[in-house]
C-alpha positions as CSV (number, residue, x, y, z in Angstrom):
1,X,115.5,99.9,91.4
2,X,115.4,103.3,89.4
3,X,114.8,104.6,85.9
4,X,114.3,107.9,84.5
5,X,112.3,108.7,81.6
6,X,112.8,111.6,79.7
7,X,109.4,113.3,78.2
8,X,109.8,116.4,76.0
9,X,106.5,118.4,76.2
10,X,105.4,119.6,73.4
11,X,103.1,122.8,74.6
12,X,102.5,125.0,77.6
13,X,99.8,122.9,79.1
14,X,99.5,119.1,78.2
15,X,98.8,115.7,79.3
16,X,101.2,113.0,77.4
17,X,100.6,109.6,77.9
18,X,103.8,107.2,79.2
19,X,102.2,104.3,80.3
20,X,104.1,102.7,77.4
21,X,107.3,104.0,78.9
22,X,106.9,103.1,82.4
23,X,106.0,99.6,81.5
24,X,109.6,99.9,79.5
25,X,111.2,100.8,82.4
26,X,109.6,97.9,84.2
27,X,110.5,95.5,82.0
28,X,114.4,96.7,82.1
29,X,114.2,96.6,86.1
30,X,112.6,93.2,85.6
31,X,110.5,93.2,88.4
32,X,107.1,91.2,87.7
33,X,105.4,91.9,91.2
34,X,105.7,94.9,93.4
35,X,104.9,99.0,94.0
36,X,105.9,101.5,91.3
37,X,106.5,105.1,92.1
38,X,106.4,107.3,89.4
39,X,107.1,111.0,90.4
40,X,107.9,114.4,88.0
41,X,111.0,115.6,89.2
42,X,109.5,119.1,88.4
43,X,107.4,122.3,90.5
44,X,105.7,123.2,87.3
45,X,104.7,119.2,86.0
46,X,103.0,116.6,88.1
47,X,101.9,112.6,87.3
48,X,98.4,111.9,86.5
49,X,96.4,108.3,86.5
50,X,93.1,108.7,84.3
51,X,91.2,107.4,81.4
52,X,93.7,107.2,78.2
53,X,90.7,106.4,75.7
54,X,89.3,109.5,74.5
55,X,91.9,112.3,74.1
56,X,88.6,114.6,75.0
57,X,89.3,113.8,79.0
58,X,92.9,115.3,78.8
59,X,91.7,118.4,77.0
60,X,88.5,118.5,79.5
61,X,91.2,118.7,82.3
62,X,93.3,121.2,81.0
63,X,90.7,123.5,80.4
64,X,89.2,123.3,83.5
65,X,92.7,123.7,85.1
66,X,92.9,126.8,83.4
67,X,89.8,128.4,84.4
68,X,90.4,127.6,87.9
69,X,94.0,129.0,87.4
70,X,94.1,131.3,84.5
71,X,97.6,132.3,83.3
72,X,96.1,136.1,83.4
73,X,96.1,136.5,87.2
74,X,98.2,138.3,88.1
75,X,101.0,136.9,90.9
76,X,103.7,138.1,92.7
77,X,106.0,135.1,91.3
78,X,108.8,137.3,88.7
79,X,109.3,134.4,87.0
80,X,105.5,134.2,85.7
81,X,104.6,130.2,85.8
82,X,102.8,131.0,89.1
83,X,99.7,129.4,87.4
84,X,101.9,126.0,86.6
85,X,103.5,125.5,90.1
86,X,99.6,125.9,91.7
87,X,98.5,123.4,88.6
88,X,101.3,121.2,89.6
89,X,100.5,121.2,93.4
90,X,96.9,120.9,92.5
91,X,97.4,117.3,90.4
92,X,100.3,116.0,92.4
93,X,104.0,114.8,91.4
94,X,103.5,111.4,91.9
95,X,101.7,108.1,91.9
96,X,102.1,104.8,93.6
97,X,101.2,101.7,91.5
98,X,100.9,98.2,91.7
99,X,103.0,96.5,88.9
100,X,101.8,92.6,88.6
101,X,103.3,90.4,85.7
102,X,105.8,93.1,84.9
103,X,103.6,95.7,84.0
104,X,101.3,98.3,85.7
105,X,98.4,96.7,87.5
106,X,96.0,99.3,85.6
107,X,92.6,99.6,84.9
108,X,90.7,98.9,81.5
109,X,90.4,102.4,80.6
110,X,93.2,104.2,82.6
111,X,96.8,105.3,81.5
112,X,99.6,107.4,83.4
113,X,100.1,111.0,82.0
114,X,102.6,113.4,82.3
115,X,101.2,116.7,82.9
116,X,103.6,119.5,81.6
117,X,102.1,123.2,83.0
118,X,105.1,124.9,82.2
119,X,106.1,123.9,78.5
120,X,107.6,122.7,75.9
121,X,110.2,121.4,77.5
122,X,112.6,118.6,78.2
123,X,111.6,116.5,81.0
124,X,112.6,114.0,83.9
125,X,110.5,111.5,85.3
126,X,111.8,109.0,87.5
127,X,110.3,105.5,87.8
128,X,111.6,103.8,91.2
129,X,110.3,99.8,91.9
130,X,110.3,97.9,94.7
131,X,109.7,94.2,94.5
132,X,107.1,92.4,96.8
C-alpha cells in the first residue's frame, strides 16, 4: 500500500519533522504490523532517522553538512544545487522501518526528517507498507 506526503520546505537547508505524518499515512493504510519505506522522491532532499528532541541536533547537522559541502565551491553542475544533490547522496533517500501497532516502531528519542537541500519548496515523499 502507498501514500504520498506532501512537505513544503520552508528554507534552503532544513530538517522537518514528519514522523506525525507518516504515522497518518499508516493509520489510513491500516496496517498495524509490517515494514515501512519512506523514500524522497527528490536528487536534492533525502529521509533522515535521528533524535527529534532538541532542535540543536538538526541545526548541528546542517551545519556540518555545509562545511563539508559548502554552497561556495565551485562545480561544473549549470544549475548550481551541486552542493544539495552531494548532501542528498550523502544522507540517503530513504528509510526502512518497522511499523508495530500501526505506528513506526521508533525509538524514545528518534523521529523521521525530511531533509530539504535545495529549498523552499514543495515536496513529495512517498510512504509504501507492506504487511507482515
Amino acid at each position: 500500500m502507498i501514500e504520498r506526503i506532501q512537505v513544503t520546505s520552508e528554507a534552503r537547508e532544513q530538517l522537518k519533522d514528519i514522523t506525525s505524518e507518516v504515522n497518518a499515512a499508516l493509520r489510513k493504510v491500516g496496517v498495524k504490523d509490517g515494514v515501512c519505506l519512506i523514500f524522497a522522491a527528490h536528487t536534492t532532499a533525502g529521509i533522515v532517522v535521528n533524535e527529534n528532541a532538541d532542535p540543536a541536533v538538526c541545526f548541528d547537522m546542517l551545519d556540518w553538512l555545509e562545511s563539508a559541502v559548502p554552497q561556495s565551491t565551485p562545480f561544473r553542475h549549470e544549475e548550481g544545487n551541486s552542493p544539495a544533490h552531494i548532501k542528498a547522496t550523502l544522507v540517503g533517500q530513504s528509510a526502512s522501518l518497522p511499523v508495530e501497532g500501526g505506528r513506526l516502531a521508533l525509538g524514545v528519542w528518534q523521529g523521521v526528517f525530511f531533509a530539504e537541500f535545495d529549498g523552499p519548496r514543495d515536496r513529495t515523499v512517498i510512504v509504501s507498507v507492506v504487511a507482515s
